[in-house]
DRENLOKOL-610377 format. One record per residue: residue in one letter; x, y, z of N, C-alpha, C, O, CB in turn. Coordinates in nm, 2 decimals. Atoms other than C-alpha are relative to their C-alpha. Glycine has a CB too. Layout:
N
(A; (X; Y; Z); (X; Y; Z); (X; Y; Z); (X; Y; Z); (X; Y; Z))
...
END
This chain:
136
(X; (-0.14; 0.03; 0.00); (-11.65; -0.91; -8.84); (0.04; -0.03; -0.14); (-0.04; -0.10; -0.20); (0.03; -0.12; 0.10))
(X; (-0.05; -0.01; 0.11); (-11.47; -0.89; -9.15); (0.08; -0.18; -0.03); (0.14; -0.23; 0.06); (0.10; 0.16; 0.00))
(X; (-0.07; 0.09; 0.00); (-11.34; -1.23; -9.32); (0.15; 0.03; 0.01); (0.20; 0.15; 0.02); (-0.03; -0.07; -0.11))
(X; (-0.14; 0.02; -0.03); (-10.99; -1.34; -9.28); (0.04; -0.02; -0.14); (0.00; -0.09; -0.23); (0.04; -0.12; 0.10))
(X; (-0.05; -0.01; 0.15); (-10.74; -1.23; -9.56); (0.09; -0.13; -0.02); (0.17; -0.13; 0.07); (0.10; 0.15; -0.02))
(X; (-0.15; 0.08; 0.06); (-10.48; -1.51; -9.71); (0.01; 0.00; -0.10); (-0.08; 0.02; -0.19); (0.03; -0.13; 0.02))
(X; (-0.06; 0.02; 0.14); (-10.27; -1.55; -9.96); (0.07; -0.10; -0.04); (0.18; -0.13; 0.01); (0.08; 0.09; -0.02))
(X; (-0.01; 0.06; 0.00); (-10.24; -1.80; -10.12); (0.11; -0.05; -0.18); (0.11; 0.01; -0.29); (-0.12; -0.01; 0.07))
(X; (-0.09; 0.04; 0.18); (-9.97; -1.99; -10.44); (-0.05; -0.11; -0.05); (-0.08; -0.22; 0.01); (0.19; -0.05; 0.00))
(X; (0.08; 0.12; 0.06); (-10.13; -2.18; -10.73); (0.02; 0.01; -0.13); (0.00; 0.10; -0.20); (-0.16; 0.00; 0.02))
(X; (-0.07; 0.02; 0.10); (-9.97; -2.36; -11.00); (-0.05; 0.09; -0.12); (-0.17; 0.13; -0.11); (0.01; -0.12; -0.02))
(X; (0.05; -0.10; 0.11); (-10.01; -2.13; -11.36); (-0.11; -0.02; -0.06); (-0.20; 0.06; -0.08); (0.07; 0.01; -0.10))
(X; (0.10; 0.02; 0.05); (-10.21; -2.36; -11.50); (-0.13; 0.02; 0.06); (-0.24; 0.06; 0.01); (0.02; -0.10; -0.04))
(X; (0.13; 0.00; -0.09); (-10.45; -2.39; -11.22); (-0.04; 0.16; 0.03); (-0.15; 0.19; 0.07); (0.03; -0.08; 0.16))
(X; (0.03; -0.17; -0.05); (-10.46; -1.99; -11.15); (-0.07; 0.06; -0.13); (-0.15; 0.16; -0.13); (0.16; 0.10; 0.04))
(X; (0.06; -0.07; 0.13); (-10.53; -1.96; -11.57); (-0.11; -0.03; 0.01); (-0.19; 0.03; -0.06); (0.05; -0.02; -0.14))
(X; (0.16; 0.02; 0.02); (-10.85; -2.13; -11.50); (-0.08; 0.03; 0.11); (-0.20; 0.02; 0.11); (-0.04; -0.16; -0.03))
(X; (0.08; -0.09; -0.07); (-10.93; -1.95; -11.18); (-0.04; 0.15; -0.08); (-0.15; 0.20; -0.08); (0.07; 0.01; 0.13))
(X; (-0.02; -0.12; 0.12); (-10.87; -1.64; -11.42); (-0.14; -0.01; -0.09); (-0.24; 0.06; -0.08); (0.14; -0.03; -0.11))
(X; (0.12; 0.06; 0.17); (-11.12; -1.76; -11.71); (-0.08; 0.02; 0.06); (-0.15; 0.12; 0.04); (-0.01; -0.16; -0.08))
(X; (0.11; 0.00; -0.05); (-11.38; -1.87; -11.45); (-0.05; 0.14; 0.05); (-0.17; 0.17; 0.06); (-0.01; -0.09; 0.09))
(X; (0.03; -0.19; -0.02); (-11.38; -1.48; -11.35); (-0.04; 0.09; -0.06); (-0.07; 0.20; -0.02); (0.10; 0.08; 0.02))
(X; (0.02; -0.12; 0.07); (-11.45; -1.33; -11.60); (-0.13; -0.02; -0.04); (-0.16; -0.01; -0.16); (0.10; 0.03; -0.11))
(X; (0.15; 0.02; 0.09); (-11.82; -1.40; -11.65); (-0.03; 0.14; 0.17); (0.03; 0.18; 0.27); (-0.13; -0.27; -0.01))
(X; (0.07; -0.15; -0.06); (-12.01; -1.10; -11.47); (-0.05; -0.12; 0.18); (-0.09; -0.23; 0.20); (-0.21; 0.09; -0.14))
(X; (0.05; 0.08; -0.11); (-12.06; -1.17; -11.07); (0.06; -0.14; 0.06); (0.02; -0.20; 0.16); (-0.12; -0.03; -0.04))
(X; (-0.11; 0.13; -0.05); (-11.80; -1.46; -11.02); (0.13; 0.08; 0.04); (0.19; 0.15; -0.04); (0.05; -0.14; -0.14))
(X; (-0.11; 0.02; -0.01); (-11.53; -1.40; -10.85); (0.13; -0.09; 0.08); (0.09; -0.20; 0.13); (0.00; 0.09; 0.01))
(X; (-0.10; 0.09; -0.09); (-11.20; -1.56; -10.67); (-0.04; -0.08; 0.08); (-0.04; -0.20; 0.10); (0.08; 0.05; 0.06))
(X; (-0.03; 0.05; -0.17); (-11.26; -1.56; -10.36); (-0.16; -0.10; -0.02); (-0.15; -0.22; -0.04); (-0.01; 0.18; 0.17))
(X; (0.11; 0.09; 0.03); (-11.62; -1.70; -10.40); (0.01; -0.12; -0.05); (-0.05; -0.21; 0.00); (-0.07; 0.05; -0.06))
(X; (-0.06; 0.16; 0.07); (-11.47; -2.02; -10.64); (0.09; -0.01; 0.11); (0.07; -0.13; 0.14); (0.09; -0.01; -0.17))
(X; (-0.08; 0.08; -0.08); (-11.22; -2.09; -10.37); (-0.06; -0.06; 0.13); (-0.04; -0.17; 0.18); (0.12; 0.07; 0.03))
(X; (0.07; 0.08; -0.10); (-11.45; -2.06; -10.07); (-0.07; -0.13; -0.05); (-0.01; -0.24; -0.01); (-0.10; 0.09; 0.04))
(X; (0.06; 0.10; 0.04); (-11.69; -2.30; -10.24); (0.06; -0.15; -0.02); (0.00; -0.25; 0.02); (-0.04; 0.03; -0.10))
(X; (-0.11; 0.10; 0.01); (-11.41; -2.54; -10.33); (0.02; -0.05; 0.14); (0.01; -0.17; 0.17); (0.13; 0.06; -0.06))
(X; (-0.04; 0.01; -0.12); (-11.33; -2.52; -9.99); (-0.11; -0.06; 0.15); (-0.11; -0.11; 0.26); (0.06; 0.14; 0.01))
(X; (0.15; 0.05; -0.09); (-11.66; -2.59; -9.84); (-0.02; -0.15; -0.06); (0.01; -0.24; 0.02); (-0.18; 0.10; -0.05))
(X; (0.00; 0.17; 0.06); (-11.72; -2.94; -10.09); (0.12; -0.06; 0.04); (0.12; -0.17; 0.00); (0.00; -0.03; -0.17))
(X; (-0.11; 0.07; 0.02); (-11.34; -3.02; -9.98); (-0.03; -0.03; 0.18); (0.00; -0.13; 0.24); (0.15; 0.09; -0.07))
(X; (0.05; 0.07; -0.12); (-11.47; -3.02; -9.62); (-0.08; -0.04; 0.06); (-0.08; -0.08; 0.18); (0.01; 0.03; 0.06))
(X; (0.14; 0.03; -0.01); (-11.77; -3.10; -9.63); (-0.01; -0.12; -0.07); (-0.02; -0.12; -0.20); (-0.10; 0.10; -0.04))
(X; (0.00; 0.15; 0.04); (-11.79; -3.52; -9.66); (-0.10; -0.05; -0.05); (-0.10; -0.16; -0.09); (0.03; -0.08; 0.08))
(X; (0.16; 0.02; 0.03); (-12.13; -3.52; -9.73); (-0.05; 0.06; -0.15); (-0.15; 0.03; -0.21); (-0.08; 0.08; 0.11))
(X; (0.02; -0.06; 0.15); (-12.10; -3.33; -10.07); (0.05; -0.12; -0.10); (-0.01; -0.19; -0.19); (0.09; 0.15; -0.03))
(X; (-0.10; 0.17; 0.07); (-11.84; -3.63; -10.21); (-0.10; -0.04; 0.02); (-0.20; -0.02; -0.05); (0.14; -0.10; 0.06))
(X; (0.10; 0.18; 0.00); (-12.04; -3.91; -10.06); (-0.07; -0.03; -0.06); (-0.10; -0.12; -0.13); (-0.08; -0.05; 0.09))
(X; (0.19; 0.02; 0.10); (-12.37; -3.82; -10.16); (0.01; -0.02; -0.13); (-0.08; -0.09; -0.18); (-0.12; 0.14; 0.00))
(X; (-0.02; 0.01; 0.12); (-12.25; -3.79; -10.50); (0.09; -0.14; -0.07); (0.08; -0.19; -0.18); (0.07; 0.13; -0.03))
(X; (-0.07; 0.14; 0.03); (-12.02; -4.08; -10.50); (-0.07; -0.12; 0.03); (-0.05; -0.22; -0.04); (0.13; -0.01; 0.08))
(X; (0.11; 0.10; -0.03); (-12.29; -4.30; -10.33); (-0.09; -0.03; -0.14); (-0.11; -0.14; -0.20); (-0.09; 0.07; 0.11))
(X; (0.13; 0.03; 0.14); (-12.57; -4.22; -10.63); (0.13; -0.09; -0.13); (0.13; -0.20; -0.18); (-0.10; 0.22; -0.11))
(X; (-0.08; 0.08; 0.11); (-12.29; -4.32; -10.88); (-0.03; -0.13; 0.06); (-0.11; -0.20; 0.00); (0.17; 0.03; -0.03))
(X; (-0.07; 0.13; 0.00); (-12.18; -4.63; -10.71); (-0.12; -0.07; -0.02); (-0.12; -0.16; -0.10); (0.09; -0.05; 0.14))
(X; (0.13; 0.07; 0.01); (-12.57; -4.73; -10.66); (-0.07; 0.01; -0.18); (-0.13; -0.10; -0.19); (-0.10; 0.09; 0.13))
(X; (-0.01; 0.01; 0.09); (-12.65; -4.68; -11.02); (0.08; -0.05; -0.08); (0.03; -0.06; -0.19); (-0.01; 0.06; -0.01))
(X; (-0.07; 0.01; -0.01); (-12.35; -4.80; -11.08); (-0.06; -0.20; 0.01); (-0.09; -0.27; -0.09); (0.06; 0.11; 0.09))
(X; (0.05; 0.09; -0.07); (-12.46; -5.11; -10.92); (-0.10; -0.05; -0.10); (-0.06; -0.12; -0.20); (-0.04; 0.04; 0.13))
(X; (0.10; 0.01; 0.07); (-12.78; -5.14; -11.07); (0.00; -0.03; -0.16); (-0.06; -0.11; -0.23); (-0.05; 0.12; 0.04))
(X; (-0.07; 0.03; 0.19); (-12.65; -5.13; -11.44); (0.07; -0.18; 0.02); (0.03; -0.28; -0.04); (0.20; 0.15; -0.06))
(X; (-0.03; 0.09; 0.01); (-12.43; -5.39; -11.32); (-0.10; -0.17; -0.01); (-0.09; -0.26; -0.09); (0.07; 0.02; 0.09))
(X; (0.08; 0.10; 0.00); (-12.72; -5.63; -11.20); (-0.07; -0.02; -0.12); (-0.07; -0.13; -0.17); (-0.07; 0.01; 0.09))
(X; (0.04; 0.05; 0.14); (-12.91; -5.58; -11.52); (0.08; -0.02; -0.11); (0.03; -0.06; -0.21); (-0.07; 0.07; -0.05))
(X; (-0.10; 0.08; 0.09); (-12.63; -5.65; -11.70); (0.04; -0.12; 0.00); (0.10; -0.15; -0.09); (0.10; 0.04; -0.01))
(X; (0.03; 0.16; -0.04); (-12.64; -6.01; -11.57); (-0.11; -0.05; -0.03); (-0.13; -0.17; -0.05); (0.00; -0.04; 0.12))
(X; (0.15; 0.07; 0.01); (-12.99; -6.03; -11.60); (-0.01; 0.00; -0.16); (-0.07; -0.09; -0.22); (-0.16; 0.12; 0.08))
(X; (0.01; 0.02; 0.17); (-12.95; -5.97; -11.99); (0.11; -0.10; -0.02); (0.07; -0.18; -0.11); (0.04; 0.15; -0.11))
(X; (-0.04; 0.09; 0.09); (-12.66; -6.20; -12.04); (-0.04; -0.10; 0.07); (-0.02; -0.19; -0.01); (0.13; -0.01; -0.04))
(X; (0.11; 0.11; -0.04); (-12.86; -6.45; -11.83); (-0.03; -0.05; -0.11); (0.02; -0.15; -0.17); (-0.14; 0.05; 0.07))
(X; (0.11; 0.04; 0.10); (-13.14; -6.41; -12.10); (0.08; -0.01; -0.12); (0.04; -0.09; -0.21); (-0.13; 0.10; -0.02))
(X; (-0.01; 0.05; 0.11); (-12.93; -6.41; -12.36); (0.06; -0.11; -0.04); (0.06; -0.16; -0.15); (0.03; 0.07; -0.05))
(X; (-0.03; 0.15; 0.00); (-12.76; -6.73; -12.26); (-0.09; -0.11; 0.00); (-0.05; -0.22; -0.02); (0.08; -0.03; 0.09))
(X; (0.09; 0.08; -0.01); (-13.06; -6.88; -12.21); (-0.08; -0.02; -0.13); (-0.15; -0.13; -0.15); (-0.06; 0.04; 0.09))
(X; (0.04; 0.03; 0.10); (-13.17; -6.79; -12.55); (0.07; -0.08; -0.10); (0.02; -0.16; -0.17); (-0.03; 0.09; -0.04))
(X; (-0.06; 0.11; 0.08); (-12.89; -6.95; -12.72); (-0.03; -0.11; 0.03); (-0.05; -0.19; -0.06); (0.13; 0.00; 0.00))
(X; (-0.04; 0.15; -0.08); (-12.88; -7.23; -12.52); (-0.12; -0.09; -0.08); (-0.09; -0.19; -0.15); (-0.03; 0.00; 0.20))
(X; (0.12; 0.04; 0.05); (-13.28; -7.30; -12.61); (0.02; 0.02; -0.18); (-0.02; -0.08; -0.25); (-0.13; 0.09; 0.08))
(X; (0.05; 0.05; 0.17); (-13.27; -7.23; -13.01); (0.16; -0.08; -0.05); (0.17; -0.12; -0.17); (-0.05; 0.19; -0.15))
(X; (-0.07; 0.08; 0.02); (-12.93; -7.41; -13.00); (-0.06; -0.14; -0.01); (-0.06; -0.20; -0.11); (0.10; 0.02; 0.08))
(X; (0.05; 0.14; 0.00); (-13.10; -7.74; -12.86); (-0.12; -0.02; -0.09); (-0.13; -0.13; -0.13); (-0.04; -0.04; 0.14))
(X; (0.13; 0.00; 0.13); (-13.42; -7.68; -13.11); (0.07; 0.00; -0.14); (0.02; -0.06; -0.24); (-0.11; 0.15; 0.01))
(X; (-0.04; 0.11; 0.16); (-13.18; -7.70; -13.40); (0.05; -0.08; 0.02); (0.03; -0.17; -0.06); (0.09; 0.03; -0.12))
(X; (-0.05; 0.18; 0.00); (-13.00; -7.99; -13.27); (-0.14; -0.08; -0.02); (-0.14; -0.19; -0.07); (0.09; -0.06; 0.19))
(X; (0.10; 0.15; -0.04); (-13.33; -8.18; -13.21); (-0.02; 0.00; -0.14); (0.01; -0.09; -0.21); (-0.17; 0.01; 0.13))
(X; (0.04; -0.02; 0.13); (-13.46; -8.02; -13.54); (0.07; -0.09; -0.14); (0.01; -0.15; -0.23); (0.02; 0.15; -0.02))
(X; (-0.03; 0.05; 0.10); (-13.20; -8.15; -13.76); (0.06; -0.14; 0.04); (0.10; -0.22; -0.04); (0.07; 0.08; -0.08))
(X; (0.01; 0.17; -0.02); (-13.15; -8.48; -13.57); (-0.12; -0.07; 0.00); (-0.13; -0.19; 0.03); (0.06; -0.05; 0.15))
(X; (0.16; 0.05; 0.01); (-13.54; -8.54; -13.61); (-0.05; -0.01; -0.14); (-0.12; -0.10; -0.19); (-0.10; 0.12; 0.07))
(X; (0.05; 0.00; 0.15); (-13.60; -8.42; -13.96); (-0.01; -0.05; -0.11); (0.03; 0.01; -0.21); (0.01; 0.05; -0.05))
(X; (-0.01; 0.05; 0.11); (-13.68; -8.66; -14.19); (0.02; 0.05; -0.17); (-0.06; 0.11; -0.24); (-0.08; -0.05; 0.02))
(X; (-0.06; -0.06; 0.17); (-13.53; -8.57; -14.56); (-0.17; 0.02; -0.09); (-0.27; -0.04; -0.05); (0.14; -0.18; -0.11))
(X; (0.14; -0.02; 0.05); (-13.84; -8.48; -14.79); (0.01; -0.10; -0.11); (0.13; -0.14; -0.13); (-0.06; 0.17; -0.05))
(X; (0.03; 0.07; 0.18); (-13.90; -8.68; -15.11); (0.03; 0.10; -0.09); (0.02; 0.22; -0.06); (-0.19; -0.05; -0.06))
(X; (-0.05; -0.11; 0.10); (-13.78; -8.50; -15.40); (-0.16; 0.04; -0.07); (-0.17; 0.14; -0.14); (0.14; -0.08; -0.11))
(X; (0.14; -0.04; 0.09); (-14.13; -8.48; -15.55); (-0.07; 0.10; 0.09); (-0.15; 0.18; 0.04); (-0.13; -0.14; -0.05))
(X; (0.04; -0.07; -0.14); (-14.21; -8.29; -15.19); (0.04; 0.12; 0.03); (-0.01; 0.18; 0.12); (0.04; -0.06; 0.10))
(X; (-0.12; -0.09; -0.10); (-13.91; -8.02; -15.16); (-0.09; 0.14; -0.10); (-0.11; 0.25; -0.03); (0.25; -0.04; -0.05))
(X; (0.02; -0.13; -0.01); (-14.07; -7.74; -15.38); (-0.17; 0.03; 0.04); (-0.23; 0.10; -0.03); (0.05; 0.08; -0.14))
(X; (0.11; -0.03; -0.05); (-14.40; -7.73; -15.20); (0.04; 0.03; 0.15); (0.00; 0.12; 0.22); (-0.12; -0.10; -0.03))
(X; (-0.01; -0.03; -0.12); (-14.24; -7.79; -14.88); (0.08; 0.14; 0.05); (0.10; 0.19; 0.16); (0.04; -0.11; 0.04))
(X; (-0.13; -0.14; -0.07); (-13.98; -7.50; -14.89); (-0.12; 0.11; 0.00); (-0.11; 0.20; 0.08); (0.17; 0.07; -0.14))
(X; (0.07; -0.12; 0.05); (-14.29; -7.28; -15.05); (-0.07; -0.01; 0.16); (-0.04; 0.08; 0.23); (-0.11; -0.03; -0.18))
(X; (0.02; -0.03; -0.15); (-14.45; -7.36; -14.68); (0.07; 0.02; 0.11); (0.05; 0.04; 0.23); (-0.05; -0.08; 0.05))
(X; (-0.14; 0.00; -0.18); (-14.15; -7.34; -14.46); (0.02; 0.14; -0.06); (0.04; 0.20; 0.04); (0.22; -0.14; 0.01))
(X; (0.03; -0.15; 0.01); (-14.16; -6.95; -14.64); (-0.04; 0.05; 0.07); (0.01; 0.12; 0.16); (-0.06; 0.04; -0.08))
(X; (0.10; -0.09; -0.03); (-14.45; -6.84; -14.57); (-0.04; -0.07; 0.12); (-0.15; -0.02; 0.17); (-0.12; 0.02; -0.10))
(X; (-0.01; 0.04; -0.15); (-14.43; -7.05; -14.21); (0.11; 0.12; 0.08); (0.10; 0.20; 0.18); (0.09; -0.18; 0.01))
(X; (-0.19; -0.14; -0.08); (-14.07; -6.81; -14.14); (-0.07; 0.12; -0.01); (-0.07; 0.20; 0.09); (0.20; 0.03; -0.15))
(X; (0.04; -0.18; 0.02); (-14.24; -6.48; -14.27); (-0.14; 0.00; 0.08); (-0.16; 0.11; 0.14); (-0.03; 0.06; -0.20))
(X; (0.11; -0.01; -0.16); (-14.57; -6.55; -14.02); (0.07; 0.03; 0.15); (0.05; 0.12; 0.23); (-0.07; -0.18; 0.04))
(X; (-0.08; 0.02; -0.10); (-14.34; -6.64; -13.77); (0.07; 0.14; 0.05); (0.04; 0.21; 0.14); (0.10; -0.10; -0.03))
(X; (-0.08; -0.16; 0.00); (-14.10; -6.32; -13.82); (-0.13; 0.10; 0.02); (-0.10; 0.20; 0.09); (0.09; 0.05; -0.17))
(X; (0.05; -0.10; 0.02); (-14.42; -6.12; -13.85); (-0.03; 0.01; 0.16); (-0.03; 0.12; 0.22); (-0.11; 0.00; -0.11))
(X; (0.06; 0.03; -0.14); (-14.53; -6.26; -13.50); (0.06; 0.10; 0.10); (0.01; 0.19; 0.17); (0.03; -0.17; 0.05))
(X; (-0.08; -0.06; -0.11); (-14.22; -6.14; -13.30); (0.03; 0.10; -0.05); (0.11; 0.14; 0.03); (0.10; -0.06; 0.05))
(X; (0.03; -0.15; 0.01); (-14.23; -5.81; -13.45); (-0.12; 0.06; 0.07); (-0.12; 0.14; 0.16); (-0.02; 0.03; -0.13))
(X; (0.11; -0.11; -0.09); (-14.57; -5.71; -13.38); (-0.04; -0.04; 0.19); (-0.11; 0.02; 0.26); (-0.18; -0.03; -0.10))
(X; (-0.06; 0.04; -0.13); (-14.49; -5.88; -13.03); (0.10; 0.13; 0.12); (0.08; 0.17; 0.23); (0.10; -0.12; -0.06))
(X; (-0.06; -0.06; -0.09); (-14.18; -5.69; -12.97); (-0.05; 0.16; 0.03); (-0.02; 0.23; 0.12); (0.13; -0.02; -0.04))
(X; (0.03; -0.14; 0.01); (-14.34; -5.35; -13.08); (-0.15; -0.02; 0.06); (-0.25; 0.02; 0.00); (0.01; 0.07; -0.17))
(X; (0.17; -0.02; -0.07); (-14.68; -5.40; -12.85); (0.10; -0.05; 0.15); (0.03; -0.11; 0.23); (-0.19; -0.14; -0.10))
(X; (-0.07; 0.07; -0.11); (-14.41; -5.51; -12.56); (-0.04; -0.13; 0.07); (-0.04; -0.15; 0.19); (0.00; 0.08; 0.10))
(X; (0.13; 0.18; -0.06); (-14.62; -5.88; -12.51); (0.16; -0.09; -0.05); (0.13; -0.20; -0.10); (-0.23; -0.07; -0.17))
(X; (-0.13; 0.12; 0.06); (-14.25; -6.08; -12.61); (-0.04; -0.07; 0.12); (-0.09; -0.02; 0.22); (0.20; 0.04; -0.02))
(X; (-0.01; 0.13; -0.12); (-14.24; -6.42; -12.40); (0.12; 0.06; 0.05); (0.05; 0.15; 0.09); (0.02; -0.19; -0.05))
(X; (-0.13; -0.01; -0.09); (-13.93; -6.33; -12.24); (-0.07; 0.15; 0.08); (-0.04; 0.14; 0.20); (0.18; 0.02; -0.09))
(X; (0.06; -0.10; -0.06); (-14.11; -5.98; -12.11); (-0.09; -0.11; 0.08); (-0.03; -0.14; 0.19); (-0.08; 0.10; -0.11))
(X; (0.08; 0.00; -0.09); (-14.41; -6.16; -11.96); (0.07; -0.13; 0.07); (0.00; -0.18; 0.16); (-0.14; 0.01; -0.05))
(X; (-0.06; 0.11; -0.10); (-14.17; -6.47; -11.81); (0.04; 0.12; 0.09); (-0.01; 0.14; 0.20); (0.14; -0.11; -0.06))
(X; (-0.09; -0.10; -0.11); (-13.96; -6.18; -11.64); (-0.14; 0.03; 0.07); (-0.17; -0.06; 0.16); (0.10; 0.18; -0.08))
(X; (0.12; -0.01; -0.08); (-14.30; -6.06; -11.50); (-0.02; -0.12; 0.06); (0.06; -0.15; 0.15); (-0.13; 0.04; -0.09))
(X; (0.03; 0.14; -0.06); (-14.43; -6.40; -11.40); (0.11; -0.01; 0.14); (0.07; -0.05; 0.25); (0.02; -0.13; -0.12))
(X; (-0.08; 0.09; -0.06); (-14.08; -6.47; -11.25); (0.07; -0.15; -0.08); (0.14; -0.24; -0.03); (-0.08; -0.03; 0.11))
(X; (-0.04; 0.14; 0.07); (-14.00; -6.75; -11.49); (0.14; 0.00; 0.00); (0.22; -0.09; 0.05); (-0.05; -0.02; -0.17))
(X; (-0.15; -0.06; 0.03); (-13.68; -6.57; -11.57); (0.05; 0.09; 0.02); (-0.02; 0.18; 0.00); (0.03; 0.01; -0.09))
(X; (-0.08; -0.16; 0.00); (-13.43; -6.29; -11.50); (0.06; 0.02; -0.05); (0.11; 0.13; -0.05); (0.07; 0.06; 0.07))
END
């Protein structure tokens, strides 16, 4: 049985880009409109596609809480460690300050070296709390 003919009216702009899509070898009309016409009735082509978004979608959202979680949690903690720090720190002696800065250096540049080769071997404390559960 032969399909059924119609004819059908479609604004210029929309007909110049049925046009265009025609012209590659093996495409034509009627085939782009059926197809159109199959995803426009067929609820299961949307959904499924609108589902993965929304669930990804989703998913971004939650870890995007789980980071400003952690990163409120990191302020929060080296906020209260310089309050304690400089409500704790006794003033040095002046005969004391260039030996002690010369160790509070090379204390900072250990330190810094630490959480580098940390973050680049993936062992950071906030990695293995998330594991544990400590934190999200």
């Amino acid at each position: 049985m032969p399909k059924p003919r119609i004819n059908l009216r479609l604004a210029a702009d929309v007909y110049a880009r049925l046009d265009e899509a025609t012209q590659r070898p093996g495409v034509t009309k009627s085939a782009i409109i059926e197809q159109a016409l199959r995803e426009y009735f067929d609820p299961e082509v949307k959904t499924g596609l609108e589902e993965r978004v929304l669930a990804r979608l989703d998913a971004f959202d939650l870890r995007q809480g789980e980071i400003e979680h952690d990163v409120g949690f990191t302020l929060e903690a080296l906020g209260q460690f310089v309050l304690y720090w400089l409500t704790r720190a006794d003033p040095l002696p002046e005969g004391e300050r260039e030996a002690a800065h010369a160790l509070g250096h090379r204390r900072f540049n250990y330190f810094v070296e630490q959480i580098v080769r940390k973050m680049n071997r993936e062992e950071s404390l906030s990695e293995r709390m998330r594991l544990e559960g400590g934190a999200t």
